[in-house]
Every structure is written in C-alpha cells, then in structure tokens.
C-alpha positions in Angstrom: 9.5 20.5 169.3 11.4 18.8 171.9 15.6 18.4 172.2 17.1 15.2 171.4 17.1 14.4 175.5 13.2 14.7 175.1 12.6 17.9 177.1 10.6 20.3 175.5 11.7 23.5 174.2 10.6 27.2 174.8 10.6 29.5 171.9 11.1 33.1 172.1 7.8 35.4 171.2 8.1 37.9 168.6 9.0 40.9 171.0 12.6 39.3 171.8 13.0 38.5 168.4 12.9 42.1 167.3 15.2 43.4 170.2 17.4 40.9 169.3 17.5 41.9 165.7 17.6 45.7 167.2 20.9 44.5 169.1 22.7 43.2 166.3 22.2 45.7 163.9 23.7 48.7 166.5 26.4 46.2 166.8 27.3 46.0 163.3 26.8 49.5 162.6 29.1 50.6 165.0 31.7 48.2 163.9 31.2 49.5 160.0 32.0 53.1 161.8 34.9 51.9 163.4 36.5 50.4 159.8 35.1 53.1 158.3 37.0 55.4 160.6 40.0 53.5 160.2 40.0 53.7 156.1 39.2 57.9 156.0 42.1 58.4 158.5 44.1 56.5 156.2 43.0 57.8 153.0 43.6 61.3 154.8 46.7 60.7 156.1 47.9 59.6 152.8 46.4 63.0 151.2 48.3 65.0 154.1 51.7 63.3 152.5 51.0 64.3 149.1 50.2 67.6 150.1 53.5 68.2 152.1 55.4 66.5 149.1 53.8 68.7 146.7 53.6 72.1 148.8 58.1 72.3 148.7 58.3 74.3 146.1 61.5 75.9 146.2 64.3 74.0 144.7 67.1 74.8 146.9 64.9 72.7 149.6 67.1 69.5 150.1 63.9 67.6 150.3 63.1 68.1 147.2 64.1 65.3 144.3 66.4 66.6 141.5 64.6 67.5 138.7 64.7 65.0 135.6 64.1 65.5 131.9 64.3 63.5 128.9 67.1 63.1 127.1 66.6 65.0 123.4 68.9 65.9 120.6 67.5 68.6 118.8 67.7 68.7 115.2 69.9 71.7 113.0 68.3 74.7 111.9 68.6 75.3 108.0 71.2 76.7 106.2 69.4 79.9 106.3 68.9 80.8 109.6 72.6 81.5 110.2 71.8 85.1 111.3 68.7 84.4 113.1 67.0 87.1 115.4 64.4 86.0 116.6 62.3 88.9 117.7 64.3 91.3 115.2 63.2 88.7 112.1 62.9 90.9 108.6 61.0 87.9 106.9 58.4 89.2 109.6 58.6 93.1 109.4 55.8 93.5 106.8 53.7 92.3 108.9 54.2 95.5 111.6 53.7 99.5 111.0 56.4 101.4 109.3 55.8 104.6 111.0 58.8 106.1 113.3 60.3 102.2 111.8 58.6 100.2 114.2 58.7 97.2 112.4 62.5 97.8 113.5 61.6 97.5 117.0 61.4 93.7 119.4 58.3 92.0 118.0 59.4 88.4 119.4 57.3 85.0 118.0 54.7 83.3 119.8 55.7 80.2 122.1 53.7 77.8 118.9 56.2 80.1 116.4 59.7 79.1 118.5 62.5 77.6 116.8 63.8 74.1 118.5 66.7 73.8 116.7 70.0 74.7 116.6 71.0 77.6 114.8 74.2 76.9 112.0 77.2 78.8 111.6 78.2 80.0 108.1 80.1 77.7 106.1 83.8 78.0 106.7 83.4 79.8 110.1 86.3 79.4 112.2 87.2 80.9 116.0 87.3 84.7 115.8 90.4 86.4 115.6 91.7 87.2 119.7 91.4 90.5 121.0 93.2 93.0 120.5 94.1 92.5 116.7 90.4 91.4 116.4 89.4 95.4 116.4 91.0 96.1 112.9 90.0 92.9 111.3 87.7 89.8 111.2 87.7 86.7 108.9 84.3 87.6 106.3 83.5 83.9 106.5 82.6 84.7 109.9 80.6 87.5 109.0 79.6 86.9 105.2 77.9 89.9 104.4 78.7 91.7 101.2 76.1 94.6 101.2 77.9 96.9 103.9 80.9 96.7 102.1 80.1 97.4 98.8 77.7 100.7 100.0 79.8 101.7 102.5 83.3 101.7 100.7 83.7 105.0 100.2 83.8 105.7 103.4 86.1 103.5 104.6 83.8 101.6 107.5 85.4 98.7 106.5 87.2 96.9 103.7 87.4 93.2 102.2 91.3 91.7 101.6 91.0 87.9 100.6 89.5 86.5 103.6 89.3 89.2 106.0 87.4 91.9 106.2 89.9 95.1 107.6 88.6 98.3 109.5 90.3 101.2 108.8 88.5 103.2 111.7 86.5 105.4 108.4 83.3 106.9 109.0 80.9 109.3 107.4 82.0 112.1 109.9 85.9 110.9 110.6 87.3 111.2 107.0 90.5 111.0 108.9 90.1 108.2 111.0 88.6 107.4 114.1 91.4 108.3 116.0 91.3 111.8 114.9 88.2 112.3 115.3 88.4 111.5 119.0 91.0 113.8 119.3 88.9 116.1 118.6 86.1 115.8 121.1 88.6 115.2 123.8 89.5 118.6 123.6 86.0 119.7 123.4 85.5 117.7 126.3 88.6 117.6 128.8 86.3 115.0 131.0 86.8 112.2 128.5 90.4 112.0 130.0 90.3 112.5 133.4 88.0 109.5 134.7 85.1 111.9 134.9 83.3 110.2 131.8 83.1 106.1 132.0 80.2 105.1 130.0 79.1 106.0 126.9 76.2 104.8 124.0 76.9 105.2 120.6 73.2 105.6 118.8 73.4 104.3 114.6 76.8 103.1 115.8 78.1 101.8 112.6 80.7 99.1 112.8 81.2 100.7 116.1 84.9 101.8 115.1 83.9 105.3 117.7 83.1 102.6 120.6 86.2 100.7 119.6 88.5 103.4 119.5 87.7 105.0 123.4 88.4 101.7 124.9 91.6 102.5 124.8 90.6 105.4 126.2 89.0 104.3 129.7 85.7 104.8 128.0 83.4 101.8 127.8 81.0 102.3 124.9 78.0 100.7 124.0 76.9 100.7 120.8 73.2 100.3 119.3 71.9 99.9 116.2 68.9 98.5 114.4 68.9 95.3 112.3 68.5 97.4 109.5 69.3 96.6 105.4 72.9 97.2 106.4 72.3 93.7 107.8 75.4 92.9 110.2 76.0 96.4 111.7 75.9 94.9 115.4 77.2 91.0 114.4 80.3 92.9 113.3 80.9 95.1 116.1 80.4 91.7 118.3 82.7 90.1 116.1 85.5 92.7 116.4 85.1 92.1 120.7 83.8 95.7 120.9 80.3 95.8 122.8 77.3 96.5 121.3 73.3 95.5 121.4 70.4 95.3 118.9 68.1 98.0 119.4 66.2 101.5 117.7 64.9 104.7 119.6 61.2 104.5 117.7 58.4 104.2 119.9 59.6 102.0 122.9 62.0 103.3 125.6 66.0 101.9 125.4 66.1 98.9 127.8 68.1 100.8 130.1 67.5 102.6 133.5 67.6 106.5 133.8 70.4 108.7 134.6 72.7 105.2 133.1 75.2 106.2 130.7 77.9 109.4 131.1 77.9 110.2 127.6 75.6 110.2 124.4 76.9 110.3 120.7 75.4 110.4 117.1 77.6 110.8 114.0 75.0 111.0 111.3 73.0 108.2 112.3 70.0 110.4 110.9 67.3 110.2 113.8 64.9 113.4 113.3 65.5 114.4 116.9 63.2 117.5 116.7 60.1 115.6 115.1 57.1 114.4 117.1 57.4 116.6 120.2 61.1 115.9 120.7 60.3 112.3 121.6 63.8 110.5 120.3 65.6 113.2 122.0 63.7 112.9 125.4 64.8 109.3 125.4 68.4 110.2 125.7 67.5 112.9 128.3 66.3 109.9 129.9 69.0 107.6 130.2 72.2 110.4 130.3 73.1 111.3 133.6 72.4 114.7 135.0 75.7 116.4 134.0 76.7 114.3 131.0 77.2 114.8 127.7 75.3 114.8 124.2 77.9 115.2 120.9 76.4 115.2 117.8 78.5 115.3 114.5 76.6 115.5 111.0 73.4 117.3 110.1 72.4 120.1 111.4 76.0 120.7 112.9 78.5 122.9 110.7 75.1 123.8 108.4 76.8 126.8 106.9 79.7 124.5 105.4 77.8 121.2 105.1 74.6 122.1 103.9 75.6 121.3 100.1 76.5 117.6 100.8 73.0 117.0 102.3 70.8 117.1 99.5 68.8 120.5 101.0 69.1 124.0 101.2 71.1 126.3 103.6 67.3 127.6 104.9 66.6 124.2 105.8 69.7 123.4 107.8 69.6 126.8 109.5 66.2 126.2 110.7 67.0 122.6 112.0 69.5 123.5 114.0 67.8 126.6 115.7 64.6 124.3 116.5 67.1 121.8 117.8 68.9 124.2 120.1 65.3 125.7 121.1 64.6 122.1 122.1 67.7 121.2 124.1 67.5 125.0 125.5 64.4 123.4 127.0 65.2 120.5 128.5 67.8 121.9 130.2 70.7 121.2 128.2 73.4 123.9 127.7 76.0 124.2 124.8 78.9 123.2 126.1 81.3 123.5 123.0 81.6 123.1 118.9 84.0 123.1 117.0 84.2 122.0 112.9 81.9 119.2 113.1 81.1 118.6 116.4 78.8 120.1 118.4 78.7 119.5 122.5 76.0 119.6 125.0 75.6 119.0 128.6 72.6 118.3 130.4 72.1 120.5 133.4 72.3 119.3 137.1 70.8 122.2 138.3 67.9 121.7 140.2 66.7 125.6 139.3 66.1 124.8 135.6 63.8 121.5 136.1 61.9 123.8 138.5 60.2 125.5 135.8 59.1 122.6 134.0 56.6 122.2 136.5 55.0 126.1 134.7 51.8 124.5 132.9 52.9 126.3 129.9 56.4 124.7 129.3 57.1 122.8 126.8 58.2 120.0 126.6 56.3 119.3 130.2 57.7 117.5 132.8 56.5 113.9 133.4 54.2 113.4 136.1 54.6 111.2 138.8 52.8 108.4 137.3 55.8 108.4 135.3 58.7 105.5 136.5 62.0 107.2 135.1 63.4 103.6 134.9 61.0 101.7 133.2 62.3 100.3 130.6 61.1 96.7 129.2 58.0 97.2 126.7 57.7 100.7 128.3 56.5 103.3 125.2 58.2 106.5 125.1 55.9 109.5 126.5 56.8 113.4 124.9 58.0 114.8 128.5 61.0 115.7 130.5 62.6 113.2 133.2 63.5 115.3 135.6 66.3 113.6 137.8 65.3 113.1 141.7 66.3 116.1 144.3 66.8 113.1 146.4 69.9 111.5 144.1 72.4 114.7 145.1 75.7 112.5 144.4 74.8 110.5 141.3 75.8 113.2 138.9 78.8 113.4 137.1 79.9 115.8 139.2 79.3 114.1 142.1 80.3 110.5 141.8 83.4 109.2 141.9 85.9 108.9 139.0 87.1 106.4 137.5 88.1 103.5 138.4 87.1 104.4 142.0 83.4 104.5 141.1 83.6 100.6 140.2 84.1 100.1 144.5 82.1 102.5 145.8 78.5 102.0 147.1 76.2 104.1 144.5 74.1 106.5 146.2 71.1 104.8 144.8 71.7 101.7 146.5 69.3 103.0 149.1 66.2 102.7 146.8 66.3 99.0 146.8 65.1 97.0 149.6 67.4 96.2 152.2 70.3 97.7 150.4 72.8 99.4 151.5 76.9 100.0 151.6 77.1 96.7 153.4 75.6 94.8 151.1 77.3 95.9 148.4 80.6 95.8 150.4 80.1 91.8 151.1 78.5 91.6 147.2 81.9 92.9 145.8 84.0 90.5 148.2 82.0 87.7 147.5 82.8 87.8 143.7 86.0 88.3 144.1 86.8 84.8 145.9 83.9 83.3 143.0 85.8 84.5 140.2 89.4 83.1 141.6 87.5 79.8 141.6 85.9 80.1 138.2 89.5 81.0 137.0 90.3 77.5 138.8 87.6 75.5 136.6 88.3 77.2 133.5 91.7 78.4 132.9 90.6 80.3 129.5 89.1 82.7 131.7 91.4 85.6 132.1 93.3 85.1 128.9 92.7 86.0 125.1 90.4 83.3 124.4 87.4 85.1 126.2 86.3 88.4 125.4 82.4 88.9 125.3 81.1 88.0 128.0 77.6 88.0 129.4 76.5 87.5 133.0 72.9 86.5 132.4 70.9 87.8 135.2 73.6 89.9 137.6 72.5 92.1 141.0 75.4 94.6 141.2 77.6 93.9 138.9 80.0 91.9 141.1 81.4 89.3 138.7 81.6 92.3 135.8 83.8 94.2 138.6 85.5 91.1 139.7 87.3 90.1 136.4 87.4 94.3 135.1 92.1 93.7 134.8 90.5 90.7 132.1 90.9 91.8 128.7 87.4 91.1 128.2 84.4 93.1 128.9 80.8 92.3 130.2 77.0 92.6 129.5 75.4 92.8 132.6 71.6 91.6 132.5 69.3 92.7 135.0 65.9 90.6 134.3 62.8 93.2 133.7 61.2 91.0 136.9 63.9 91.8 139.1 65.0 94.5 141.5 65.9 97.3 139.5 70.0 96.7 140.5 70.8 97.8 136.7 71.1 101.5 137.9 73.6 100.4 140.3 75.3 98.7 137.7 76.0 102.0 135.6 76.7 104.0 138.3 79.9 101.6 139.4 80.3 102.5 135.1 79.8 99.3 133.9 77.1 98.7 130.8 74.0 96.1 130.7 70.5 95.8 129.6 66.8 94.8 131.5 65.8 91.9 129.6 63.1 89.1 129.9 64.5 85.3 129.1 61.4 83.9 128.7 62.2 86.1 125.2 65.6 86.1 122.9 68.1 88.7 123.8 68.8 91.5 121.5 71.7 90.2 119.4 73.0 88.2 116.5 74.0 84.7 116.9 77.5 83.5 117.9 78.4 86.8 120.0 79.1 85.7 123.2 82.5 83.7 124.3 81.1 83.2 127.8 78.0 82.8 128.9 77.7 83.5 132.8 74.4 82.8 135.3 74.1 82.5 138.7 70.6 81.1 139.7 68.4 81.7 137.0 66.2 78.8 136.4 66.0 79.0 140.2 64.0 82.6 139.8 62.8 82.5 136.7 61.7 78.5 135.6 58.2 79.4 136.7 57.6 81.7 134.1 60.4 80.8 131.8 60.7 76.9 129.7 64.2 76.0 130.4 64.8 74.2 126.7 63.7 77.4 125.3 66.3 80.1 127.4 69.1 77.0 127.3 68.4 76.7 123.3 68.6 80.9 123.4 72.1 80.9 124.6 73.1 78.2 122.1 72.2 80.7 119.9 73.8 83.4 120.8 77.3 81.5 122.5 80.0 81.4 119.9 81.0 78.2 118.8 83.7 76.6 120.9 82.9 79.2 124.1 81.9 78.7 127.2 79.0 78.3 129.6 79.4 78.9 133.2 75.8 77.8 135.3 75.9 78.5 138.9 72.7 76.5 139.9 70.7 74.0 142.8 71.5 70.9 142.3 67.5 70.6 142.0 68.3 71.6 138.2 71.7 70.7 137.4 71.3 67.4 136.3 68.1 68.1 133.9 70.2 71.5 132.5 72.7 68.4 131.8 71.0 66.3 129.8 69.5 69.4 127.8 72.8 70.3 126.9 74.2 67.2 125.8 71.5 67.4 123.3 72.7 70.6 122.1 76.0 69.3 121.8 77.8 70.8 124.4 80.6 69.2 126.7 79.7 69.9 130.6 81.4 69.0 133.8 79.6 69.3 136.8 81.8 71.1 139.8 81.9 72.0 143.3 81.3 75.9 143.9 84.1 77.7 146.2 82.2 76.8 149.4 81.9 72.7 148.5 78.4 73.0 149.9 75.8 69.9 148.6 72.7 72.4 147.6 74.9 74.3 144.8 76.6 73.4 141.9 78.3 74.9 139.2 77.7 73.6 135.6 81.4 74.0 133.0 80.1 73.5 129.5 81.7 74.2 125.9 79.7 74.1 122.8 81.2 72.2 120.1 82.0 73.4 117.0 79.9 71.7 113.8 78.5 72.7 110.3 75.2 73.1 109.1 74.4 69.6 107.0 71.4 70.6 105.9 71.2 73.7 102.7 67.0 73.9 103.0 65.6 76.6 102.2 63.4 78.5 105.0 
C-alpha cells in the first residue's frame, strides 16, 4: 500500500495493535469512573437533602412547611344520635359482661366504628339559660328526656312546667331540700366552712342538686354518675352549669390521681360497698386525701328507723352496717360523727395505723409496691389498701393550706415530677395570668355569663383554671394519661380534672362545654392521635354557639382551620400575648344549626 505521494507505508504488527487497544480501554474506563463518580455523588447528595427535610420532625421547627389538609364538610349525624356517647353507647352494652355493671363502664369503638359526622342538637334547642338562674331550671327542649321525671317525681329531683324543667333541690335523702340537708353535714363537719375542705366528688350524684348547692359554699364538687336507664343524669347536671363527669366505680379505677379530692359523698346511690373484698370502697380510699372525709346518707345509715322503707329486715341492716364499719375500722378510717341520716368518716393520717397493714394477716392488705397509687386510665381496681407516702407529710388536709390560699401555693408534690419545683410553678401561675388577660382581649365573652363550662383540654398545673377562678365559670382540668402526672398538683391547689386519652371521646354528653381550651395538643399528641377525629370530638361535646380557644404552632394552625370550617365553625386566627411568628392562637365559635335529616340509626 503506498500514500498518495507514492511512498510506501509501514503497518503496525499485531503486538502494537493490542497495546494500543489495552490503552484505550484504561482510558475509557477511567473516564466511565469519573462520570460515574460524578452521578453517585449527586444521586447522594440529593438523598442527604431528603433526609434532612424529612428527619425535622417537630413542628415548632420554623423549617418546617405548615401542615395542609383538604378541605371537607362533613355530613350531619342522624336525628338520633343527639345524645351520643361514644364509648358509653347502650345500643352496644349487650354486647359486654353485666357483672359489677361493666357494660356501664368506657368500652370506646374501633377507629373503622368512628362517627364522621356531626352530632345534632334536639329539635328546638336554644342557648342554655346563664348561670346563676341556670341551677334551678333548664329549658326540657334542651334536655328532652321524660323518663327521670316521671320515676323520679316523687322525690322532687326535678320537675317539668311548660318548657322548663325546674329543680327544687329534692332528693331521696333531703326530703327537705338540699339546702337543709347541707346544713346538716356542716355541723357534722365544721371543716366544710372554714376553707379546710375544697374539693369534693359526689358518687350516683343524681341531678347533682348536692354539688350545686356547696358551690355556694366554697366547695367545688364533682359529680359522677353512670349513663344509666335514668338516661340524662350527667347532661343535666352540665346543663344546669354545675360540674360533673360520666363515669361508674365497677371494675376499673376513677380517672383520677390518689389522695385528689377532700371529701367523698353517697346519698343512696346504692353501691354494695362491703361486697367483693371491699373493692368499691378501696377505690375511694384511693382518691380521698389522708384526712378527708367519707358521708354516707341512706342504707345502712339510721337502720334502726329506716330499715322498713328498704324492702329488708332490721337483721339485715344491722349486719350491713357492722360489716361496713369492720371494713372502714380497717382501712383506717375513724367515725367521725352521725347524726339522723348521716353518718361521717375520716380517713386517718396517721402513719401508726397503715403500719400494720404491712401484718401478713390483715385484711384488707396493703398494696405492694408494684402497685402505682395514681394509675388511673384503664387501670383495674386491685382488693388492697393505698397507703399514702411517709414522704407526702404536708399534702393532708391538715397540712395544706386552706382555701383559697392552697390555689397559689406550690403543692408539696411538685417535687415528684421532673424538674419541678416552687419556681416553676411560681413562673407557671404568672404566665397564665398575663395569657388569660389576653384571651379576655380576643374574646370578650370570656369572664362574663355567657361562659360557664369550661374545659382546658390538656393543662400542666392548672394555671389557666387558677387564672380566671373570680370568673363565674368553673374548669375541667385534663391531664392526658401520656403525660406527666401534673393532675395531683392540680387537686392539691383544689381544683377538679380527669386523666384522659384524646385519641378516645371524653366522658360526657354532647353540648356540655361553653369553652373549649388547649394549649399545644396536636403538638404532643398528633402522633398517636388523628386530628379530624379529637377536632370532630370537641364538636361534639362544645355547646352550640360556644367557644374554642387553640393555642397552637403555626405548623398546624392553618390545617386545624380548614377542618373547622367544615364543621361549621367561625375562626379567626390571632397573635398570642408575646406576637412571636412560631405560635398562634386559633378563636373559633360553632354555629348554631338543626338536624335536617330524621333517619333512623
């Protein structure tokens, strides 16, 4: 072969062909490793991003995007469900045991079972009647329920007169009146007057005319009963402004820390205190501070006169009452007075008597130390003593403050919380008292007649309760079961409240509430909680025309927004007192509307 120009050309031999080849491919190689290179670090960098986006979790993090949700307008429940309790539901009690009534007892439905609509008032519902008149009377539309009346007429719970429904203060035990009947146990009991006794629970509290009647009194009552066939005992305590909860002593503990409440009372409300070890009567042990106060009026009390009226022999009553002073002699409970009636005991604070309960023989025992005295959500009851902690030496009655100083004192047991202590609660208390001169600001029915139940939906100690106490309103203070246990704290300032879960309904009737309160909730508790499902609960439960008041990150305000615009409420968003960017506060009102659809459930 020769070039163009004629001179011959030299061709390579196979061995520089193949070195050649050798070259080439080391050269392309390394310059696939190169792109190659470039492409991972890329592809990694970009998976470093989405990691760091997706690793800010918390919402009050200003890096994170406000959270957004579809808009939704959820349909109405029927007709029917205007008294709707969820985990209380008769339609579904036959389907529990009716041993010690617990089908009575929280059996709430599965997430697939949950109702997403929203529940109807009666027909002609109109506001409630304003506090203080509401007490001795309530419009029946409001609470249309027939049954109570018509069994309980005789004695004179409560009375219907065109469209009201009137309470005379009449009870099984108070032929008299309510008022006289009080009389009574304040001179049994000269610590109801003084300050000494703040809180009290009222067990088969009727229409709660007893908790009614020692407001007046400086004594802030709450009363419990089950939903029961008297259908509306609790809905029309609620209704009259006078604070009460769903709830039964059966086989679960109360939701409510040990040592809470001052004083414990049962006028006939028929619980067999003596039967199965004592259980029902070991519950109140529980939750009655050392030095309180247990009054029982009805059977076995006054047996010699009574006995006749109860449908059983003078034998019979005798031997009741001696098993259940045998039982209380036990416990450590001492009979304080009796008189007619009424019979008085206080639990002890010595020391020197829950000292023997640790003698294998006694019985009741005392609860071993496996045993958390304030366990209290889901928690069943266990046949033994609580004894109250050597260590809490000023949380009895005796020993803590009066009333109303106790509401500004640092309780004792404070230091059982981490990183509590009198400064904290010092700064708590002052903090809530500039919050609630702002809330004031944002919603001027705050303070006046137009508010009275009020729930704070997941408090610490108690500070917006203690802040707004001159109100004539009074609070529910909700300490979730996740939560530090600050609910003890809560009683001891003697204010009243309830553990609670709100991934679950609360313990009440619908339409209860006036104001709903929460500070920060879907902030600690949307991980376990669907927020459609808690904001759809407190439609239930907030009356028509009242109030919602959402302290929250603006990482949820916006979505809570749209939620509630399909429930029908009217919200304004609002700066908190500090103006800062990562807070909000959330002013809502739920409207007023009738149920258009008369389907049966």
């Amino acid at each position: 072969m020769k070039h163009k120009d004629g001179k011959p050309i030299s061709l390579p031999d196979k061995r520089s062909k193949v070195v050649s080849m050798a070259i080439m491919m080391v050269v392309l190689c390394g310059f696939s490793f190169y792109l190659g290179g470039i492409f991972c670090s890329d592809r990694n960098l970009a998976q470093t991003n989405d990691v760091v986006t997706n690793s800010v979790s918390s919402p009050k993090d200003p890096a994170v995007a406000p959270l957004q949700t579809k808009s939704t307008a959820f349909p109405e429940c029927s007709a029917s469900y205007q008294d709707y309790t969820p985990c209380t539901d008769p339609t579904k009690w036959k389907k529990y045991g009716v041993q010690r009534l617990k089908f009575m007892e929280r059996h709430c439905p599965p997430v697939f079972e949950r109702k997403e609509c929203l529940v109807p008032p009666p027909d002609g519902y109109k506001s409630p009647i304003k506090w203080p008149k509401s007490r001795d009377e309530c419009w029946y539309r409001n609470v249309p329920y027939d049954w109570i009346n018509k069994q309980k007429s005789n004695q004179n719970w409560l009375r219907k007169e065109g469209d009201k429904f009137l309470f005379p203060g009449g009870g099984t035990m108070f032929p008299r009146g309510v008022g006289a009947y009080v009389d009574l146990m304040e001179d049994l009991i000269p610590e109801m007057k003084d300050g000494t006794i703040r809180t009290a629970i009222d067990t088969g509290c009727g229409v709660a005319s007893w908790g009614g009647d020692l407001l007046d009194r400086g004594i802030l009552t709450l009363s419990l009963a089950p939903r029961d066939n008297h259908e509306a005992q609790v809905q029309f305590a609620l209704e009259r402004g006078i604070p009460a909860i769903l709830g039964i002593i059966s086989t679960q503990r109360l939701p409510f820390p040990s040592s809470s409440f001052d004083m414990a009372h049962c006028s006939r409300c028929l619980i067999p205190w003596t039967e199965y070890g004592g259980i029902y009567l070991l519950e109140i042990n529980r939750i009655l501070r050392p030095g309180g106060f247990w009054v029982l009026s009805g059977p076995p009390v006054n047996y010699e006169n009574r006995w006749r009226g109860w449908n059983t022999t003078v034998e019979d009553q005798k031997s009741d009452y001696e098993k259940l002073e045998e039982l209380l002699t036990a416990m450590c409970f001492k009979l304080y007075n009796k008189k007619d009636d009424i019979a008085v005991w206080q639990k002890s604070a010595d020391g020197n008597c829950y000292s023997k309960l640790a003698n294998p023989d006694a019985y009741p025992p005392k609860c071993d130390d496996s045993f958390e005295p304030d366990s209290a959500w889901y928690t069943p009851l266990r046949p033994c003593v609580v004894v109250p902690s050597p260590k809490h030496k000023k949380s009895d009655l005796v020993s803590i403050p009066k009333w109303p100083e106790r509401l500004h004192v640092a309780p004792e047991r404070i230091s059982d919380l981490h990183g509590g202590s009198a400064s904290t609660f010092k700064h708590d208390d002052s903090k809530w008292k500039v919050r609630a001169k702002h809330y004031k600001k944002l919603l001027p029915a705050l303070g006046t007649d137009k508010i009275r139940n009020v729930m704070d939906m997941n408090t610490v100690y108690g500070g917006f309760a203690a802040a707004v106490i001159d109100d004539p309103l009074w609070v529910m203070n909700v300490v979730s079961s996740y939560a530090a246990n600050t609910l003890a704290l809560v009683f001891d300032r003697g204010l009243i409240g309830a553990y609670h879960d709100w991934c679950e309904a609360f313990s009440t009737y619908p339409r209860t509430y006036d104001l709903l309160h929460l500070d920060g909730l879907f902030t600690a508790e949307s991980h376990r909680c669907d927020m459609k499902y808690v904001l759809l609960e407190m439609d239930r439960i907030v009356r028509p025309s009242g109030y919602v008041l959402i302290r929250e990150s603006t990482y949820f305000i916006d979505a809570i927004a749209t939620v509630a615009k399909g429930m029908r409420w009217s919200c304004r968003k609002e700066d908190t007192e500090y103006g800062i960017d990562k807070e909000k506060i959330l002013v809502c009102q739920k409207k007023l509307w009738y149920s258009s659809n008369q389907s049966s459930r």
